[in-house]
N, C-alpha and C positions, 0 to 999 in steps of 0.2 A: 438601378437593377432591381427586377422586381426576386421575392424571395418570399416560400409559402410560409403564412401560418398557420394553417395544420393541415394533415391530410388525414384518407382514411381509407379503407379495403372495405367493402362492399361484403358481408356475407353474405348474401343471396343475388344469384343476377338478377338483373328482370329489365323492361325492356329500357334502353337510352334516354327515352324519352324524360321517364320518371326519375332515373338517377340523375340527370343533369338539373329536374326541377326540385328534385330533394338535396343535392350537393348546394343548387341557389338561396336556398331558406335555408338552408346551415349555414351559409357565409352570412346570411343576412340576420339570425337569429346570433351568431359571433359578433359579428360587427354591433347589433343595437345592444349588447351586453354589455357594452363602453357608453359610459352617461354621457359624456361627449359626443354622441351621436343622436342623442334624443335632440327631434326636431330640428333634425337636418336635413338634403338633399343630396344623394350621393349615384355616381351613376356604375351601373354592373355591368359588365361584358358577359355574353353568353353565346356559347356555340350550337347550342340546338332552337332551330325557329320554330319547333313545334312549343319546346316549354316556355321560350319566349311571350310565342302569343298569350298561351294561357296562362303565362304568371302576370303575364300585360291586361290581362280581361281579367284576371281573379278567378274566372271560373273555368271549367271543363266540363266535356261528358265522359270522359275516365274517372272513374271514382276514385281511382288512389291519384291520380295527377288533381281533381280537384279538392280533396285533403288537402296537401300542398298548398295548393293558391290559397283554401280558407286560412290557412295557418297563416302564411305569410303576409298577406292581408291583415289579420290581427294581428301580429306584431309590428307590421308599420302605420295602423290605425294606434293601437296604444303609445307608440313610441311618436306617435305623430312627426314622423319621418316618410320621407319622398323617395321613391328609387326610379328612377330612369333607367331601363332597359336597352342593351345596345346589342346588335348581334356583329359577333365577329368569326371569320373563317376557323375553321380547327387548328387549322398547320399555324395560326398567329395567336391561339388561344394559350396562354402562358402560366395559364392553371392547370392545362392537361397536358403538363409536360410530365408532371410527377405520377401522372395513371400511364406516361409511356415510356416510363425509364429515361427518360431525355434529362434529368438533372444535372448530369456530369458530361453531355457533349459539351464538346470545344469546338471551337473551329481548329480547321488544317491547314497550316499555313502555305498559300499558295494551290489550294483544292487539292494536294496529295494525300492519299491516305496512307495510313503509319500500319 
Protein backbone atom coordinates (compact mmCIF):
# COMPACT_ATOMS: atom_id res chain seq x y z
CA UNK A 1 0.00 0.00 0.00
CA UNK A 2 1.58 3.04 -1.02
CA UNK A 3 1.19 5.93 1.76
CA UNK A 4 2.51 9.89 1.19
CA UNK A 5 5.58 11.26 2.82
CA UNK A 6 4.75 14.66 2.77
CA UNK A 7 2.58 16.73 0.95
CA UNK A 8 2.12 20.47 0.39
CA UNK A 9 -0.48 23.39 -0.89
CA UNK A 10 1.06 25.38 -3.47
CA UNK A 11 0.77 29.16 -2.64
CA UNK A 12 0.72 30.60 -5.79
CA UNK A 13 -0.82 28.85 -8.94
CA UNK A 14 1.05 28.79 -11.93
CA UNK A 15 0.99 26.66 -14.83
CA UNK A 16 1.06 22.39 -14.30
CA UNK A 17 3.61 22.07 -16.06
CA UNK A 18 6.05 23.59 -13.55
CA UNK A 19 4.30 22.33 -10.40
CA UNK A 20 4.61 18.78 -11.44
CA UNK A 21 8.45 19.67 -12.27
CA UNK A 22 8.88 21.30 -8.97
CA UNK A 23 6.73 18.66 -6.72
CA UNK A 24 9.61 16.14 -8.93
CA UNK A 25 12.85 17.88 -7.48
CA UNK A 26 11.10 18.03 -4.13
CA UNK A 27 10.68 14.20 -3.85
CA UNK A 28 13.90 14.02 -5.44
CA UNK A 29 15.71 16.64 -3.29
CA UNK A 30 13.59 14.34 -0.01
CA UNK A 31 14.65 11.23 -1.31
CA UNK A 32 18.72 12.17 -1.82
CA UNK A 33 18.57 13.73 1.94
CA UNK A 34 18.65 9.90 3.00
CA UNK A 35 22.68 8.77 2.64
CA UNK A 36 21.27 5.65 1.55
CA UNK A 37 20.30 6.94 -1.48
CA UNK A 38 23.69 8.44 -2.41
CA UNK A 39 24.75 6.58 -5.69
CA UNK A 40 21.82 4.86 -6.26
CA UNK A 41 19.41 4.31 -9.19
CA UNK A 42 15.85 4.74 -8.49
CA UNK A 43 12.89 5.13 -10.86
CA UNK A 44 9.97 8.21 -10.66
CA UNK A 45 6.66 8.09 -11.96
CA UNK A 46 5.31 11.20 -13.33
CA UNK A 47 2.03 12.38 -14.90
CA UNK A 48 2.96 15.35 -16.81
CA UNK A 49 5.16 14.59 -20.33
CA UNK A 50 5.90 17.91 -20.68
CA UNK A 51 8.07 18.00 -17.39
CA UNK A 52 8.99 14.63 -18.10
CA UNK A 53 10.94 15.53 -21.11
CA UNK A 54 12.53 18.38 -19.75
CA UNK A 55 13.63 16.88 -16.33
CA UNK A 56 14.65 13.91 -18.95
CA UNK A 57 16.87 16.61 -21.03
CA UNK A 58 17.92 18.80 -18.07
CA UNK A 59 17.19 21.57 -19.81
CA UNK A 60 14.12 23.77 -21.13
CA UNK A 61 13.22 27.13 -22.89
CA UNK A 62 10.91 28.15 -19.80
CA UNK A 63 12.96 29.74 -17.55
CA UNK A 64 11.44 28.80 -14.36
CA UNK A 65 10.87 24.92 -15.66
CA UNK A 66 14.64 25.16 -16.60
CA UNK A 67 15.73 26.28 -12.94
CA UNK A 68 14.13 23.09 -11.96
CA UNK A 69 16.01 20.81 -14.39
CA UNK A 70 19.49 22.82 -13.42
CA UNK A 71 18.53 22.12 -9.79
CA UNK A 72 17.77 18.71 -10.02
CA UNK A 73 20.56 17.77 -12.21
CA UNK A 74 22.92 19.07 -9.34
CA UNK A 75 21.50 17.26 -6.88
CA UNK A 76 21.73 13.91 -8.72
CA UNK A 77 25.28 14.86 -10.15
CA UNK A 78 26.39 15.54 -6.39
CA UNK A 79 24.63 12.72 -5.04
CA UNK A 80 25.94 10.78 -7.94
CA UNK A 81 22.59 9.23 -8.15
CA UNK A 82 20.48 7.84 -11.40
CA UNK A 83 16.72 8.70 -11.83
CA UNK A 84 14.94 7.00 -14.45
CA UNK A 85 11.77 8.76 -15.56
CA UNK A 86 8.66 6.87 -16.24
CA UNK A 87 5.32 8.44 -17.36
CA UNK A 88 2.31 7.25 -15.99
CA UNK A 89 -1.64 8.13 -16.60
CA UNK A 90 -3.18 10.76 -13.99
CA UNK A 91 -6.22 8.55 -12.92
CA UNK A 92 -3.03 5.84 -11.83
CA UNK A 93 -0.86 8.46 -10.46
CA UNK A 94 -0.94 7.71 -6.62
CA UNK A 95 0.67 10.80 -5.65
CA UNK A 96 -2.02 12.95 -6.91
CA UNK A 97 -4.51 11.49 -4.88
CA UNK A 98 -3.69 13.71 -1.88
CA UNK A 99 -4.01 17.17 -4.49
CA UNK A 100 -7.73 15.42 -5.12
CA UNK A 101 -8.96 14.60 -1.95
CA UNK A 102 -8.92 10.87 -2.95
CA UNK A 103 -7.25 9.71 0.50
CA UNK A 104 -10.15 8.41 2.13
CA UNK A 105 -12.05 6.79 -0.92
CA UNK A 106 -13.04 3.23 -0.47
CA UNK A 107 -14.35 1.05 -2.48
CA UNK A 108 -18.34 0.27 -2.54
CA UNK A 109 -19.06 -3.09 -2.10
CA UNK A 110 -20.70 -4.37 -5.03
CA UNK A 111 -20.51 -0.73 -7.18
CA UNK A 112 -23.40 0.67 -4.85
CA UNK A 113 -23.19 3.90 -3.51
CA UNK A 114 -23.95 4.65 0.23
Amino acid sequence: EWVPVWQTRWKEPDFNTLLEALASHMALAWRLGHRREIETRFLHFIDNQAALSALAKGRSSSKALHRICRRSCALLLAASARRALQYIETDRNVADHGSRNLLDVRPVPNGEES
